[in-house]
Each structure stands twice: as C-alpha cells, then as structure tokens.
C-alpha positions as CSV (number, residue, x, y, z in Angstrom):
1,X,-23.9,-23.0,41.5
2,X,-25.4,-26.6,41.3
3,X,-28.7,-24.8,40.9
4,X,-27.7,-22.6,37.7
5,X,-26.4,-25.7,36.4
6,X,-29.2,-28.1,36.0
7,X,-31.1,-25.1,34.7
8,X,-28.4,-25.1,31.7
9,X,-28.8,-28.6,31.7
10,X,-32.5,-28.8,31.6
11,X,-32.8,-26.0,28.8
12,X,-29.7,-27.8,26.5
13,X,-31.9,-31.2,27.4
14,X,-35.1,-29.7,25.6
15,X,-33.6,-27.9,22.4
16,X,-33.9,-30.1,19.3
17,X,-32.5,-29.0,16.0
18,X,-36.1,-28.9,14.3
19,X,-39.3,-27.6,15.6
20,X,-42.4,-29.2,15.4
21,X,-45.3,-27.9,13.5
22,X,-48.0,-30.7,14.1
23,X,-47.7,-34.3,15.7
24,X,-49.8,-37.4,15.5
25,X,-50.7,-38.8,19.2
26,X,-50.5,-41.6,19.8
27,X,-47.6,-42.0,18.0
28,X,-48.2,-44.4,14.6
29,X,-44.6,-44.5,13.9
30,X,-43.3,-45.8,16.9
31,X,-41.0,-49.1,15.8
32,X,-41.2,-48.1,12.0
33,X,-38.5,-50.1,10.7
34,X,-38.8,-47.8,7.1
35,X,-39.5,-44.9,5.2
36,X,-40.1,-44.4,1.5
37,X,-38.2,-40.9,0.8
38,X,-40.1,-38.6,-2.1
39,X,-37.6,-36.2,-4.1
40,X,-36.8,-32.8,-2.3
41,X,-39.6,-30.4,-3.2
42,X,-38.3,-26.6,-4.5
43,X,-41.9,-25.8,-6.2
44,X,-42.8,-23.7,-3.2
45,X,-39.5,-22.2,-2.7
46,X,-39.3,-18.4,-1.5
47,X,-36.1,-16.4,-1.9
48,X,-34.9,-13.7,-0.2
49,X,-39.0,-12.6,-0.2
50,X,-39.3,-13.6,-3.9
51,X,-41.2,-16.5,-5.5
52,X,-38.3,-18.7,-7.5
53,X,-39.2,-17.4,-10.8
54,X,-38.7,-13.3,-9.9
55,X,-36.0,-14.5,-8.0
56,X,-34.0,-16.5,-11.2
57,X,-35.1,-12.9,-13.0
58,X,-31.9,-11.5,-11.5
59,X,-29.2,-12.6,-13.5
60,X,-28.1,-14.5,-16.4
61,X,-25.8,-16.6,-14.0
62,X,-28.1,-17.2,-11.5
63,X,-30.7,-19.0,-14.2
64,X,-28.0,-20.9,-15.7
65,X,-26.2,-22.1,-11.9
66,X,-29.6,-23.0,-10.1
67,X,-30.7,-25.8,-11.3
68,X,-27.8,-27.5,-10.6
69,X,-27.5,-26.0,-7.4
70,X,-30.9,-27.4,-6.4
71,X,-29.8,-30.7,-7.7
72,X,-26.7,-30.7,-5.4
73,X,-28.2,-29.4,-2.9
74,X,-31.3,-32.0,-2.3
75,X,-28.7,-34.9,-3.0
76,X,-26.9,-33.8,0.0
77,X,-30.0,-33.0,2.0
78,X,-31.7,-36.8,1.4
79,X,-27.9,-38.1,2.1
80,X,-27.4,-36.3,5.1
81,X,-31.4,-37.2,6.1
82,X,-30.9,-40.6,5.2
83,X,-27.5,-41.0,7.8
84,X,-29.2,-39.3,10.2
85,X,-32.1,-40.9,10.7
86,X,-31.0,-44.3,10.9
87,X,-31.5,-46.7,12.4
88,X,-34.7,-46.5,10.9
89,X,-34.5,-47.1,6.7
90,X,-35.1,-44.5,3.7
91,X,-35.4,-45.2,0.6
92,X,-35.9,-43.1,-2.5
93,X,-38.9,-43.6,-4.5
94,X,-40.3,-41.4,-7.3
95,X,-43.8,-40.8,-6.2
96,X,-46.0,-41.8,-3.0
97,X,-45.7,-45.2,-1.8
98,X,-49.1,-47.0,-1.3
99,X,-47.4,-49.5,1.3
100,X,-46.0,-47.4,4.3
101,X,-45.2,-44.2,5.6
102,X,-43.6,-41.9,3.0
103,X,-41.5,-38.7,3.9
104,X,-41.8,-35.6,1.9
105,X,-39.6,-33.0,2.4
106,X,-40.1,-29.5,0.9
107,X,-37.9,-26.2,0.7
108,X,-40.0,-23.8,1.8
109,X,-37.5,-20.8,2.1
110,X,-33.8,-19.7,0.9
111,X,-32.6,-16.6,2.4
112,X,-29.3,-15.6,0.4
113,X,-27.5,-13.9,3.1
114,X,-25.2,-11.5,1.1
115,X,-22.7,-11.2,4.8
116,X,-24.9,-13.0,7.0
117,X,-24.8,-16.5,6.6
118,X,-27.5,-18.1,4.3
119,X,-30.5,-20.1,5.7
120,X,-32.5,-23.1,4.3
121,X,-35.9,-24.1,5.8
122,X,-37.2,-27.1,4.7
123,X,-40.0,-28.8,5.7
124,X,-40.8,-32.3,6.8
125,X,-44.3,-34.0,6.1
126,X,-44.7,-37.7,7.4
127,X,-47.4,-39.4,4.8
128,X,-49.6,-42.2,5.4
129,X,-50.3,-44.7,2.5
130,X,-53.0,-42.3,1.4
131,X,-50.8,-39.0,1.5
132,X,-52.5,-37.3,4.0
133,X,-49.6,-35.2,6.3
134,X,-49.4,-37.2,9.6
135,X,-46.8,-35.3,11.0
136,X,-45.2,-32.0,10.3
137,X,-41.4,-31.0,11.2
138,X,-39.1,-27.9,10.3
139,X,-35.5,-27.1,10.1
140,X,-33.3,-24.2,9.4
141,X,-29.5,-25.1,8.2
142,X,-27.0,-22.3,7.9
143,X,-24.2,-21.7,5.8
144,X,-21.5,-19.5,6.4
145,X,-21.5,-16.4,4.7
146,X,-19.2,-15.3,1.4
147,X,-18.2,-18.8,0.8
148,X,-19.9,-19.0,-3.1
149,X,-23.6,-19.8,-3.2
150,X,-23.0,-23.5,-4.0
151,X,-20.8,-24.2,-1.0
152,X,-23.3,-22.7,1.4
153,X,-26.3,-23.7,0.0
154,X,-24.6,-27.4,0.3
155,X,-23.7,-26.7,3.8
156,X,-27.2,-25.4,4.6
157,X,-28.7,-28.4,3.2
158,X,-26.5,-31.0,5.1
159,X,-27.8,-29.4,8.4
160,X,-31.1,-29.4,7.2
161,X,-31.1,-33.1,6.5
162,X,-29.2,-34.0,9.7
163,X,-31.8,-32.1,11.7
164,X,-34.7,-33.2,10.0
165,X,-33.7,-36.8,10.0
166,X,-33.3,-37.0,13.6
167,X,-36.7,-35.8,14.1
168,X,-37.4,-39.0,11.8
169,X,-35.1,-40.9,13.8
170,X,-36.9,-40.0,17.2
171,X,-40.7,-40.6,15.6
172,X,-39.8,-43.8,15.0
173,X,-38.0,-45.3,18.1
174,X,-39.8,-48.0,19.7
C-alpha cells in the first residue's frame, strides 16, 4: 500500500500544468525580479483546423462577436498570467522591450468544442533584449462545454494564463 502510494505521489509531484517546448540551461532567468508582457498574439491562430479568416467565413455573428471575444479573452489571459506568476513582475508594454526579458505569448490553437469542452493553446516565448525565443512553454485551458462561446473561451483563457504564469513563476525563482 505505502509502495502504490509514493508512486501516486511521485507521478502528481512531476505533472505541471504546461509543457515545455525548449529551455535555456543554465537558467538566465533565475532571480528575475520582472518581465515586460507583449499583447496576446491571435495572428497565428487555428480553429477547429481552419486559419482565423476561413474560420470568421462561417457566420455573420461569428465576424461581428470575435473580435471582441479575443479582446476579452487576452485581458483575462495577461490578468490571470500576471497573478500567477507573481512574485516575479509583469508589465504590459506595446512592443519589445530593449531592457530585460519580455514575454510573448501567442494563441496558437482554438478548438470550438460543439459538446466537448473547448480548448485554448497558447504559447509562451521568453525574449531576450534582442527578441530571440529563450525559452519556449505551452498550455492548454479548457472550458466547459455549451456554456456560450464567450464564457468558455474566458474560462479557457484564465487557465491558460494561470498555467502559463506559473511556468514564468518557476523560471524565475532564485
């Protein structure tokens, strides 16, 4: 019994809620006290197996409702990123920052769902001051399905944020 145990343990122990898709070594953001924080990135974005512009093709509510569900969306995601990744600092700039690391996170894939829930991957890129990608992180969020678009799009992109920012959070301890 004690044996089946720690294995349970051991497996919960090494699940993180993002996966990692390249790592710098040694670490150059160990005891990074901040962050500079680009806009959330939707340029890439495939849908349900669609690029975003087929995808809007769909229906006249759908191109009226999406840029404002982006919009909602990625202010909930750099919220939710921002929390979780504390204690180290983010904050929003416009474009690259010159002076410090700068994350960039882009929303790689939407899949709608219909009566499964929906899924948001976005993906994390750690910058140096010249923008090349240092490190490289990915999360899925959920929402639960047949709630509205809007509601689990938002819900997807809070767990996205929280995931993503941990993996932030970890990169920089000390």
């Amino acid at each position: 019994m004690l044996r089946s145990s720690l294995w349970v343990f051991a497996l919960l122990a090494g699940c993180a809620p993002y996966s990692v898709l390249r790592q710098a070594e040694p670490n150059p953001f160990a005891g990074e006290p901040s962050f500079a924080l680009l806009p959330v990135d939707w340029s890439t974005v495939i849908i349900d197996g669609d690029v975003e512009s087929v995808w809007e093709r769909y229906d006249a509510d759908t191109r009226r409702e999406w840029p404002g569900m982006k919009e909602s969306s990625s202010a909930l995601f750099a919220r939710a990123f921002t929390d979780s990744a504390s204690p180290a600092q983010v904050r929003p700039v416009p474009a690259l920052s010159p002076q410090g690391f700068t994350a960039k996170c882009i929303v790689h894939e939407l899949k709608t769902g219909g009566f499964k829930p929906l899924e948001l991957t976005v993906r994390l890129q750690l910058l140096d001051p010249t923008g090349a990608v240092v490190d490289e992180a990915q999360a899925t969020g959920k929402g639960k399905a047949m709630r509205g678009m809007q509601i689990m799009i938002n819900e997807a992109a809070v767990h996205a944020g929280d995931a993503l920012g941990q993996y932030l959070r970890n990169r920089s301890k000390r």
